[in-house]
C-alpha positions in Angstrom: 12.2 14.6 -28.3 10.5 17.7 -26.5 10.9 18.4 -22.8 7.7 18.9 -21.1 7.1 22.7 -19.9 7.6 22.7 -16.4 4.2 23.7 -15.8 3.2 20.4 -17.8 5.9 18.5 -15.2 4.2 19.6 -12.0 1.1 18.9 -13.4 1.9 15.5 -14.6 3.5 14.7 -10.8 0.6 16.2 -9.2 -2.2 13.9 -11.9 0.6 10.8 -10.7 0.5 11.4 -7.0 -3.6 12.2 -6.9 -4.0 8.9 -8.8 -1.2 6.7 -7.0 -2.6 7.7 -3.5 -6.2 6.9 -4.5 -5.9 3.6 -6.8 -3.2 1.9 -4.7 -1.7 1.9 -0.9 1.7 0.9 0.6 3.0 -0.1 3.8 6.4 0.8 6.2 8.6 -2.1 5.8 10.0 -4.3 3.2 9.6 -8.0 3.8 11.5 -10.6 1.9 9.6 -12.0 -1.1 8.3 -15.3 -1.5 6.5 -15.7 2.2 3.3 -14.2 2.9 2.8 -11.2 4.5 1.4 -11.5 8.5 -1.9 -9.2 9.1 -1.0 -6.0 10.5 0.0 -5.7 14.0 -3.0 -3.7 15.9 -5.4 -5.8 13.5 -8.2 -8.0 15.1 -7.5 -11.1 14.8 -9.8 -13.9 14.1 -11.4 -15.3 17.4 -11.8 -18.9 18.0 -15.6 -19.3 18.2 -15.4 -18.3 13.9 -15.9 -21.0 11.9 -12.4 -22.6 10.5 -13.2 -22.3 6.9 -14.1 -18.5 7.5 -11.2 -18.1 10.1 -9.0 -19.7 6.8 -10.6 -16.9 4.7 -10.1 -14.0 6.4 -6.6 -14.9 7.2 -5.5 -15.4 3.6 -7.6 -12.4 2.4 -5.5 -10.2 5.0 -2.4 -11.6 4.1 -3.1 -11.0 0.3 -3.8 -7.2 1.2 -1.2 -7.0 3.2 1.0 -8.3 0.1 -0.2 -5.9 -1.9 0.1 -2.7 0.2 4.0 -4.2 0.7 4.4 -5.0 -2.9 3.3 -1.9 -4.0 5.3 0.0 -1.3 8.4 -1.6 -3.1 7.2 -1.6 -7.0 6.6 2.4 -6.0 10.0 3.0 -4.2 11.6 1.4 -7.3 9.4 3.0 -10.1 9.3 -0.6 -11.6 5.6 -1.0 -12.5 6.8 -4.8 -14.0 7.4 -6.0 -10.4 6.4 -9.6 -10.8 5.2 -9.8 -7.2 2.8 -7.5 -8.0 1.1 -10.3 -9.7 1.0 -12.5 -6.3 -1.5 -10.3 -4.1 -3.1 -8.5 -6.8 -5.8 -9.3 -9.8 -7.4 -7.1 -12.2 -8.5 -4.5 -12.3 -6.5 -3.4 -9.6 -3.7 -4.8 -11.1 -3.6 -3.0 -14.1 -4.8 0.3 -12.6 -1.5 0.0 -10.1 0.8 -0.8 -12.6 -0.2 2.2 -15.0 0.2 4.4 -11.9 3.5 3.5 -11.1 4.4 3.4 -14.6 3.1 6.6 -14.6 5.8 7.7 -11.4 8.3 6.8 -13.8 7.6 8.5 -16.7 8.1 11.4 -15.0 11.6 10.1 -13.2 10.0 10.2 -9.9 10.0 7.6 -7.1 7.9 7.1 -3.9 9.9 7.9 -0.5 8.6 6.8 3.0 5.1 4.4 3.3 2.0 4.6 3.7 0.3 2.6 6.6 -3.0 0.6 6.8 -4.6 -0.3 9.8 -7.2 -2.5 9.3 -10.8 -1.5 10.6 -13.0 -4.4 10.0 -12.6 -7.5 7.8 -16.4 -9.4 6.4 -16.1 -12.3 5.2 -18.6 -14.2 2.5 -18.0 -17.4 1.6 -21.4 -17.7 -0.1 -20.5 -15.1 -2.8 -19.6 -16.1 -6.0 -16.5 -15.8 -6.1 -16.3 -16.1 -2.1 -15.4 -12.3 -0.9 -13.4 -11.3 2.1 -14.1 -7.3 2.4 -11.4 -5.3 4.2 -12.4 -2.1 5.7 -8.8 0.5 6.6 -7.9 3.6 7.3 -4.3 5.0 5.3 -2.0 7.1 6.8 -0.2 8.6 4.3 1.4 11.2 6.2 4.8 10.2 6.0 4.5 10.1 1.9 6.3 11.8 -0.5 7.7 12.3 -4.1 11.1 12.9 -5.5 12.9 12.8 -8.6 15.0 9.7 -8.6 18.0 11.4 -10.1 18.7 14.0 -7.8 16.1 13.4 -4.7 14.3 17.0 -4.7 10.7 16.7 -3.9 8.3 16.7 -6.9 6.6 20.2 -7.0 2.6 20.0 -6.2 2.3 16.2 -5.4 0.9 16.5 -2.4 -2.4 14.7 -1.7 -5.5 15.7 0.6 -5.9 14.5 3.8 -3.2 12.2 5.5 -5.8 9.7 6.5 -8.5 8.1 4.7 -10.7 5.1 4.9 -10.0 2.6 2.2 -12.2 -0.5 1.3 -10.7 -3.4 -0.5 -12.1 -6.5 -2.0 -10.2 -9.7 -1.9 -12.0 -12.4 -4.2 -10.8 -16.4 -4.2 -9.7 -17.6 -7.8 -10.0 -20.6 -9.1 -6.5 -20.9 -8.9 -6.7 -21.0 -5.1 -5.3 -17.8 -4.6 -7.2 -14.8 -2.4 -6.3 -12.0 -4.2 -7.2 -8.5 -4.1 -8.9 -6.9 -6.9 -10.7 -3.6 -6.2 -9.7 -0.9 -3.8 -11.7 2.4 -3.0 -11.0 5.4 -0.9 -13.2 7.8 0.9 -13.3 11.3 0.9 -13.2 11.6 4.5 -10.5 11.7 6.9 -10.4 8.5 9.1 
């Protein structure tokens, strides 16, 4: 087996961070599995003149995001792209597209240290789309994001991304399963 140059290495960490920050998103703490995530705190919350069935919607499409930015978090801090939550708050494409990324963190032997942090901008909700949509507009802080090596902890050389915060835009579709789950997440180019 050959040993990467190192130039090949900092490239391959800085190609792993650039695509981990823009395909997928974490959040500050871990939560126990098997309960649903609450919306984030600071997040508007649905106002009683909405419609129930819209209310319903929007509250299980923010607690599937939410699942996913957690579940990721932890998937990413453990390198283990086979995280079987991942599977509870996310479909594909996204699904895929995160596991190859973190997959791709552990290839190279690295880990993800600290969180990122969505706040929640706007949330639109269409129930009259087929599938039925709930659209969440956030901005990502990932200022307090970085990459090491998990065998020793020294910070991965070059992986650090752009800006610190940028607006993200997620799409959370309702299977036939039941389940709101998010499939399709997009980041600007702007700062937030």
């Amino acid at each position: 087996m050959t040993v990467p140059s190192r130039n090949r290495r900092l490239s391959l960490a800085a190609g792993a961070l650039a695509l981990t920050l823009a395909a997928t998103t974490a959040c500050a703490s871990k939560k126990p599995t098997g309960t649903l995530p609450s919306p984030a705190p600071g997040s508007a919350a649905p106002t009683p003149s909405v419609e129930p069935s819209v209310a319903s919607a929007e509250q299980q499409a923010r607690a599937a995001y939410a699942g996913y930015i957690q579940t990721w978090a932890i998937a990413s801090q453990q390198a283990d792209p086979d995280n079987p939550d991942l599977a509870r708050y996310v479909a594909d494409p996204l699904l895929s597209l995160t596991r190859h990324n973190i997959r791709r963190l552990k290839d190279i032997g690295a880990v993800q240290i600290g969180t990122q942090k969505a706040t929640v901008v706007n949330v639109q909700v269409d129930l009259a789309a087929k599938p039925p949509t709930v659209t969440i507009t956030s901005c990502l802080d990932y200022s307090d994001l970085r990459l090491v090596y998990k065998s020793n902890q020294s910070p991965v050389p070059n992986s650090s991304g752009g800006d610190p915060k940028v607006p993200a835009v997620a799409t959370v579709w309702l299977y036939q399963t039941g389940q709101w789950l998010v499939n399709n997440s997009k980041q600007g180019s702007h700062t937030c």
